[in-house]
MARMIVEX-115954 format. One record per residue (C-alpha): residue number from 1; x, y, z. Coordinates in Angstrom, 2 decimals, decimal comma. Example, Ala and Ser with C-alpha at 12.3 -4.5 7.8 and 13.67 -1.06 7.14 Angstrom:
<sites>
<site><n>1</n><X>12,30</X><Y>-4,50</Y><Z>7,80</Z></site>
<site><n>2</n><X>13,67</X><Y>-1,06</Y><Z>7,14</Z></site>
</sites>
This chain:
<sites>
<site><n>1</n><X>253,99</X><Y>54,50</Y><Z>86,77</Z></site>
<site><n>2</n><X>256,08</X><Y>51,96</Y><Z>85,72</Z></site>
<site><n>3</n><X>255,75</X><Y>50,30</Y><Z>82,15</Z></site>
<site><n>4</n><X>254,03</X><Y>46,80</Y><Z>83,58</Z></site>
<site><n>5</n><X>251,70</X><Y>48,59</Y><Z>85,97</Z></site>
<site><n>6</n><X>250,44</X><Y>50,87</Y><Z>83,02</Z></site>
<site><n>7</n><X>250,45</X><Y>47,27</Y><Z>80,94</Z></site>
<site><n>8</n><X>247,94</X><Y>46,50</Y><Z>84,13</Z></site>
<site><n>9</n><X>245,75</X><Y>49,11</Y><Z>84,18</Z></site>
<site><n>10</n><X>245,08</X><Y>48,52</Y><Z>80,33</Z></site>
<site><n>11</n><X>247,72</X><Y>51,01</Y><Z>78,82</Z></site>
<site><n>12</n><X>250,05</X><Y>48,65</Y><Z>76,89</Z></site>
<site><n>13</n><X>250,00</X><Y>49,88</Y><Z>73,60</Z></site>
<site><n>14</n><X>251,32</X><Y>53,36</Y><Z>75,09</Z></site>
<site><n>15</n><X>253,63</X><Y>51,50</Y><Z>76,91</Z></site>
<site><n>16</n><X>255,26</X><Y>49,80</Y><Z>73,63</Z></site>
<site><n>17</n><X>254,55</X><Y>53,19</Y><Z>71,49</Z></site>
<site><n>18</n><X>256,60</X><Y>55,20</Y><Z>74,87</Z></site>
<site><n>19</n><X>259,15</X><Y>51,72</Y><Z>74,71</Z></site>
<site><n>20</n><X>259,90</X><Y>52,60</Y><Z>71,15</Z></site>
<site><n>21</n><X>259,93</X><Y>55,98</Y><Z>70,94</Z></site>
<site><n>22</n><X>262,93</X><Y>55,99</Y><Z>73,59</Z></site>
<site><n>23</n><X>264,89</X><Y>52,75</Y><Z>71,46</Z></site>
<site><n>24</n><X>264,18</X><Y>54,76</Y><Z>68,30</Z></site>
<site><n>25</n><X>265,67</X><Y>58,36</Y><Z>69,54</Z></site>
<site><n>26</n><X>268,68</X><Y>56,42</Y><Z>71,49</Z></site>
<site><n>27</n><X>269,60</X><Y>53,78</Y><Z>68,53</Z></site>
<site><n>28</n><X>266,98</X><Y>54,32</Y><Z>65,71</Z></site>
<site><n>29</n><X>264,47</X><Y>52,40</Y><Z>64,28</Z></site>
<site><n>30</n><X>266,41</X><Y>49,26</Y><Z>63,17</Z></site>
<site><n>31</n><X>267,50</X><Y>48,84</Y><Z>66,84</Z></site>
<site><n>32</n><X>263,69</X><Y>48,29</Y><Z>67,43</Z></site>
<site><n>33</n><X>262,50</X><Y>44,42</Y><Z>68,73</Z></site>
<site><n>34</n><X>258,77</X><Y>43,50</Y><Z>69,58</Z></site>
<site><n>35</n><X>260,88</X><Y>41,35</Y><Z>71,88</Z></site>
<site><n>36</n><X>262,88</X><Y>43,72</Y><Z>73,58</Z></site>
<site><n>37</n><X>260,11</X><Y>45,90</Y><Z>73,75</Z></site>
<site><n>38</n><X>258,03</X><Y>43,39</Y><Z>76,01</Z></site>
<site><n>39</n><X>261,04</X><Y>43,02</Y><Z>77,94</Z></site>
<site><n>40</n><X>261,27</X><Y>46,39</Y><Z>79,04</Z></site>
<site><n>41</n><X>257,15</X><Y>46,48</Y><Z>79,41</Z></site>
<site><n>42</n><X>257,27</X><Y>43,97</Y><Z>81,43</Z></site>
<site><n>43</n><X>255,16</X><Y>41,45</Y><Z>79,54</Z></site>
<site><n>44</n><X>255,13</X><Y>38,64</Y><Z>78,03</Z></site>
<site><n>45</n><X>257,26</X><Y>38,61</Y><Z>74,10</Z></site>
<site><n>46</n><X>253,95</X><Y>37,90</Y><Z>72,02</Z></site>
<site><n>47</n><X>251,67</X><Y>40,49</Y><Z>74,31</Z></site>
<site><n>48</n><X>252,80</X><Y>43,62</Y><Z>71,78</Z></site>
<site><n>49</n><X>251,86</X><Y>41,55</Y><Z>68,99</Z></site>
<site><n>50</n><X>248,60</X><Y>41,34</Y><Z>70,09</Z></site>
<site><n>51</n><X>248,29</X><Y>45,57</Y><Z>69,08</Z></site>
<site><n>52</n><X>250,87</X><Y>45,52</Y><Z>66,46</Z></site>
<site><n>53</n><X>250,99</X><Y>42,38</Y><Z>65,30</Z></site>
<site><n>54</n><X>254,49</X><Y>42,88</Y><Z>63,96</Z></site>
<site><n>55</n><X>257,22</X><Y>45,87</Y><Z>64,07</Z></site>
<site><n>56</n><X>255,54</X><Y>47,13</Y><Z>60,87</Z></site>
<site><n>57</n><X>252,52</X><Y>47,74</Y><Z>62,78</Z></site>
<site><n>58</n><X>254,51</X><Y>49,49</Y><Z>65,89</Z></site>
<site><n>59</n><X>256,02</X><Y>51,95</Y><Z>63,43</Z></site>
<site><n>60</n><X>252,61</X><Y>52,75</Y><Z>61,89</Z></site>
<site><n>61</n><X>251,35</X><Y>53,74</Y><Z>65,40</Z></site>
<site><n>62</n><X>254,72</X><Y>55,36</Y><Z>65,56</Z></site>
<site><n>63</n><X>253,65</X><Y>57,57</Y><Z>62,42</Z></site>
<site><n>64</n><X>250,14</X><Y>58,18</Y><Z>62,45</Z></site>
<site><n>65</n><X>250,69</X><Y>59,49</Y><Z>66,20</Z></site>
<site><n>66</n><X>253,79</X><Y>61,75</Y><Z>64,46</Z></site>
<site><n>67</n><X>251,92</X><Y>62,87</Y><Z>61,69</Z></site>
<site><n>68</n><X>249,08</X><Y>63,73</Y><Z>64,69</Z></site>
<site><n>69</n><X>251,63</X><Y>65,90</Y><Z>66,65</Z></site>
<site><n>70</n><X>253,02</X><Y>67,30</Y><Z>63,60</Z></site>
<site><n>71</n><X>249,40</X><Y>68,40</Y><Z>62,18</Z></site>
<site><n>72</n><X>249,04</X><Y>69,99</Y><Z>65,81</Z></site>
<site><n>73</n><X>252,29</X><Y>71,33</Y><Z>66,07</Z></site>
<site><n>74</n><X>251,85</X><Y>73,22</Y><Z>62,56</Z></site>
<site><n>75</n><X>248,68</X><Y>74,81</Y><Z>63,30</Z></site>
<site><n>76</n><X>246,04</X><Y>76,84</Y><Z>61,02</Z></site>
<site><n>77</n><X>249,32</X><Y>79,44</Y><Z>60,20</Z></site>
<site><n>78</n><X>249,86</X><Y>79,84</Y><Z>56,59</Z></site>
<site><n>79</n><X>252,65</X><Y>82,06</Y><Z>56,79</Z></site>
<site><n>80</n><X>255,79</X><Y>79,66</Y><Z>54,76</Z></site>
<site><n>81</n><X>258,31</X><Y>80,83</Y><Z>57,35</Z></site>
<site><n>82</n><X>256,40</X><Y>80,03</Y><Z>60,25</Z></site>
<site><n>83</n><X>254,98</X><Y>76,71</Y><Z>59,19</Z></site>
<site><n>84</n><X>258,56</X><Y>75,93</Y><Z>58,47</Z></site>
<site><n>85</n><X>260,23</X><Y>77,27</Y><Z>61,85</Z></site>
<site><n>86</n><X>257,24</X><Y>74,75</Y><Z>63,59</Z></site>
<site><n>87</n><X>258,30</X><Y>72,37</Y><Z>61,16</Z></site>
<site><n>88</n><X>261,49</X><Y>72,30</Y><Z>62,66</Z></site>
<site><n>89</n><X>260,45</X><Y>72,77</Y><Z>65,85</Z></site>
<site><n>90</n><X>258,53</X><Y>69,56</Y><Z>65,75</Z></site>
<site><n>91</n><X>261,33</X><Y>67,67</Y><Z>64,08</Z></site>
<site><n>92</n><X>263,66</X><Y>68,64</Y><Z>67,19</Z></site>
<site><n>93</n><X>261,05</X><Y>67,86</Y><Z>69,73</Z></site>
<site><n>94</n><X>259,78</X><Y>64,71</Y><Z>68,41</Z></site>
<site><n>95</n><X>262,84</X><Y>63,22</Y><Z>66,61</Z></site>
<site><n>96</n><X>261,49</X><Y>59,83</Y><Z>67,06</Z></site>
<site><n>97</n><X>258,61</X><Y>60,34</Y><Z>65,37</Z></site>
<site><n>98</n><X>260,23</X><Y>62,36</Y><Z>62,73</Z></site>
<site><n>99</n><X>262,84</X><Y>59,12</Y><Z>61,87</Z></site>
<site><n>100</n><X>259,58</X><Y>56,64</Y><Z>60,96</Z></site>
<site><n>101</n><X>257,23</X><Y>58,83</Y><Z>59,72</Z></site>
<site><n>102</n><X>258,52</X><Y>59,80</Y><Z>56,20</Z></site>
<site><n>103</n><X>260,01</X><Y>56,12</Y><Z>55,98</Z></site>
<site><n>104</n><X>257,46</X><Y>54,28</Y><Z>53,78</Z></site>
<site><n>105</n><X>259,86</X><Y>50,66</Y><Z>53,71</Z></site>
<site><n>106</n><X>259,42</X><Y>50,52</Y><Z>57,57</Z></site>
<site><n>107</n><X>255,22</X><Y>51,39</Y><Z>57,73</Z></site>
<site><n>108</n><X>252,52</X><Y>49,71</Y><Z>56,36</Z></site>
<site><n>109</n><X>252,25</X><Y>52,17</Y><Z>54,01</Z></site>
<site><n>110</n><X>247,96</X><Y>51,27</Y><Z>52,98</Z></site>
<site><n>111</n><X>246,78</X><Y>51,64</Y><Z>56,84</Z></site>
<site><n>112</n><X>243,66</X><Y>53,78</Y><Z>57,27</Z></site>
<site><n>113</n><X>245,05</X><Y>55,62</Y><Z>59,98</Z></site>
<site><n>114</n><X>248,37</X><Y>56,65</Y><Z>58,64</Z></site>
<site><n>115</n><X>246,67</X><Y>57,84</Y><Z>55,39</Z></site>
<site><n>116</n><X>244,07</X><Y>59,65</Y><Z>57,15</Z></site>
<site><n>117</n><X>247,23</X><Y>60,99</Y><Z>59,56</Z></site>
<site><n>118</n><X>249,24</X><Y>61,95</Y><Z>55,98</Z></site>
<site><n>119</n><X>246,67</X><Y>63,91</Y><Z>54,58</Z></site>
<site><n>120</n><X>245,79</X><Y>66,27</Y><Z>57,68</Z></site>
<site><n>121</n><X>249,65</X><Y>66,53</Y><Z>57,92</Z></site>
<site><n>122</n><X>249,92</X><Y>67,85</Y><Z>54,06</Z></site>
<site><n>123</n><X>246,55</X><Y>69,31</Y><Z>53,84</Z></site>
<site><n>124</n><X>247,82</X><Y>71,84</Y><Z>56,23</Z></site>
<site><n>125</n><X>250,77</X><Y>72,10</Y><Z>53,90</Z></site>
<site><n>126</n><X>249,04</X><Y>72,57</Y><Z>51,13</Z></site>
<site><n>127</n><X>246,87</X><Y>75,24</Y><Z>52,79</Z></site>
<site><n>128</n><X>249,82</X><Y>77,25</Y><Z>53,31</Z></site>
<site><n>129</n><X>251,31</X><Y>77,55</Y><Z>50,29</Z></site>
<site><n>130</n><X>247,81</X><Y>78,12</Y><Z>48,39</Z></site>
<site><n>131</n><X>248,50</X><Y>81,24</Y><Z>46,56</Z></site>
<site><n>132</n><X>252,25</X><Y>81,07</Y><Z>46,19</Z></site>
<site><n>133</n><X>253,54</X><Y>80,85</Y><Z>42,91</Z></site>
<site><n>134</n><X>252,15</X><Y>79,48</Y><Z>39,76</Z></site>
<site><n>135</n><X>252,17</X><Y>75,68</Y><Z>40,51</Z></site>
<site><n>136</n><X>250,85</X><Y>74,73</Y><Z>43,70</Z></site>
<site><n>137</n><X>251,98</X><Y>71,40</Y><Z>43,52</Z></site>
<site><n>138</n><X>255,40</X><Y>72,58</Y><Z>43,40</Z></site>
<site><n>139</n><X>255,03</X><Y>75,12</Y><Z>46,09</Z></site>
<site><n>140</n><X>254,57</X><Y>72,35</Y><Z>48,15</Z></site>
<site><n>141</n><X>256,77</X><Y>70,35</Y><Z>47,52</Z></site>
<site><n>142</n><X>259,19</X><Y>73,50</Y><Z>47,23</Z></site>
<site><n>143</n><X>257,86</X><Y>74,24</Y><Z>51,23</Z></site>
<site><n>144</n><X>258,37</X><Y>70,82</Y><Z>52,60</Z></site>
<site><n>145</n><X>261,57</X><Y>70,22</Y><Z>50,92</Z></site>
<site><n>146</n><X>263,03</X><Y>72,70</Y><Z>52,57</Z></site>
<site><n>147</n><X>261,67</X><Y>72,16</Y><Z>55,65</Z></site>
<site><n>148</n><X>262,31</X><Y>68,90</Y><Z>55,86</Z></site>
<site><n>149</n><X>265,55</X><Y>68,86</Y><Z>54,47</Z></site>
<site><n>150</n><X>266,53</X><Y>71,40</Y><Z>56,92</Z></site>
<site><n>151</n><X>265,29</X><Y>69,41</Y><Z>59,65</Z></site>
<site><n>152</n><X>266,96</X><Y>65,93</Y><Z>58,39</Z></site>
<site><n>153</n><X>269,97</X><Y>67,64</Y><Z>58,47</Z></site>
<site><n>154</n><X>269,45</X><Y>69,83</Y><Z>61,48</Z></site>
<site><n>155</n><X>268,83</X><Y>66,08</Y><Z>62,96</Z></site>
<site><n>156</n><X>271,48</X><Y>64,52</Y><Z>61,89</Z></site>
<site><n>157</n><X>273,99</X><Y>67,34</Y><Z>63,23</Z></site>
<site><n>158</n><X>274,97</X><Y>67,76</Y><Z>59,50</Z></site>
<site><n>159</n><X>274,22</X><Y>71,52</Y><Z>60,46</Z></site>
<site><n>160</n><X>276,92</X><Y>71,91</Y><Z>63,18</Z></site>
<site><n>161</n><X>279,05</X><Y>74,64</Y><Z>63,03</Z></site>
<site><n>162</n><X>277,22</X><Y>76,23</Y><Z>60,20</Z></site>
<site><n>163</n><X>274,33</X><Y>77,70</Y><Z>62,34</Z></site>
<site><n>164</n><X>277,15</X><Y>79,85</Y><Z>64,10</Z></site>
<site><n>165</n><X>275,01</X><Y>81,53</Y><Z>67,42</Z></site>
<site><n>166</n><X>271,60</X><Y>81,41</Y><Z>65,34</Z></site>
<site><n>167</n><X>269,02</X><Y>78,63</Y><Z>66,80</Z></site>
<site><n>168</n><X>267,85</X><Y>76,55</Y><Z>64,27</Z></site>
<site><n>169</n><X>264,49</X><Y>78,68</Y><Z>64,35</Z></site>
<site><n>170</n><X>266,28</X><Y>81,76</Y><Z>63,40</Z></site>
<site><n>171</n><X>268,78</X><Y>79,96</Y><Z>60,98</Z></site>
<site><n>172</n><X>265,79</X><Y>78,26</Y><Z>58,71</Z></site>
<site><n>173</n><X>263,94</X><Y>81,90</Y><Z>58,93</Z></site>
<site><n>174</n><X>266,98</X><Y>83,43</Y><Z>57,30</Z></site>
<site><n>175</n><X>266,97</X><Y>80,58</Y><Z>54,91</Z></site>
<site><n>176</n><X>263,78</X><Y>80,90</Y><Z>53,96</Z></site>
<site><n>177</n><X>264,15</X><Y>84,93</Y><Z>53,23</Z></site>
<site><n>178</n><X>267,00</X><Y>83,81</Y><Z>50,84</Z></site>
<site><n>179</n><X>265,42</X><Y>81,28</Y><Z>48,76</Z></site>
<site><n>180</n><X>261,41</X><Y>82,33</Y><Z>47,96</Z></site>
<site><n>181</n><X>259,59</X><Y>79,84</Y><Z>46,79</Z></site>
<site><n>182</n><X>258,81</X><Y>80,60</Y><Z>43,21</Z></site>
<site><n>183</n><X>257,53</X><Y>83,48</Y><Z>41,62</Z></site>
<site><n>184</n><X>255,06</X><Y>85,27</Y><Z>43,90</Z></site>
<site><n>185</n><X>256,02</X><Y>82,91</Y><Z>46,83</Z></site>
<site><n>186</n><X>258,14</X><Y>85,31</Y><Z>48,79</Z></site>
<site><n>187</n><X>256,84</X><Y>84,68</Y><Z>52,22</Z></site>
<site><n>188</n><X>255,99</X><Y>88,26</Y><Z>54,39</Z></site>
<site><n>189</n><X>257,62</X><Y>88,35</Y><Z>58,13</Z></site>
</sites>
């Protein structure tokens, strides 16, 4: 189905979200245009405003529908290492996503959604590293950090050559083994 005929059938905001995801992955988000974006849906230059309002808004779809797949993707696991490896996972499958959601300067940072999107994202988090350590709150932010990090840089092919024959999965469950998270956090296979 192309992009105007979905626009047609009422489907234009997927159309700009699908649009955007594809400029994002190819160029990143500062490539992205409203514009453009109605060019290649096939409408009219102000009919994506009429969802979005502005780029600010496309990018907050952009997130809460990351943080969405990302809440998903992570599950009810609360083993570190696993929630990490999907962590990952996600990142790789969904690098779109994974570029605007943790970027507060592009969202509108105070939308419903997205907070509502956040918290499912880090109450999973959270739920995972209950019981780790001494400080929860740094637990998690011990957890994502590395997670993350790995990922940003697994992204950004600052990993190349270091990960040897290991896929990413295995290479951030070795790192993980290495560095425990805290006293008490050592994370079980």
């Amino acid at each position: 189905m192309t992009a105007e005929r979905a626009y047609h059938h009422g489907d234009l905001r997927r159309a700009v979200i699908a649009a955007a995801l594809d400029v994002i992955a190819a160029e990143g988000p500062a490539a992205l245009s409203l514009r453009d974006l109605a060019r290649r849906a096939g409408v009219s230059h102000a009919a994506p405003a009429h969802h979005f309002k502005d780029r600010a808004g496309l990018l907050t779809a952009v997130a809460v529908e990351g943080h969405v797949l990302l809440s998903e993707a992570l599950g009810e696991t609360t083993d570190l290492r696993d929630l990490g490896v999907r962590y990952v996972r996600f990142a790789m499958a969904h690098p779109a996503h994974f570029q605007v959601m943790f970027r507060p300067e592009l969202l509108r940072t105070q939308d419903p959604e997205l907070l509502a999107a956040r918290e499912r994202t880090r109450g999973r988090l959270r739920r995972a590293v209950a019981g780790h350590g001494d400080d929860p709150a740094l637990g998690f932010m011990a957890a994502w950090s590395m997670a993350h990090g790995f990922a940003t840089l697994l992204l950004s092919r600052n990993l190349d050559g270091l990960l040897g024959d290991r896929s990413p999965e295995e290479a951030f469950r070795a790192l993980a083994a290495e560095l425990p998270l805290g006293a008490g956090a050592a994370v079980a296979d």
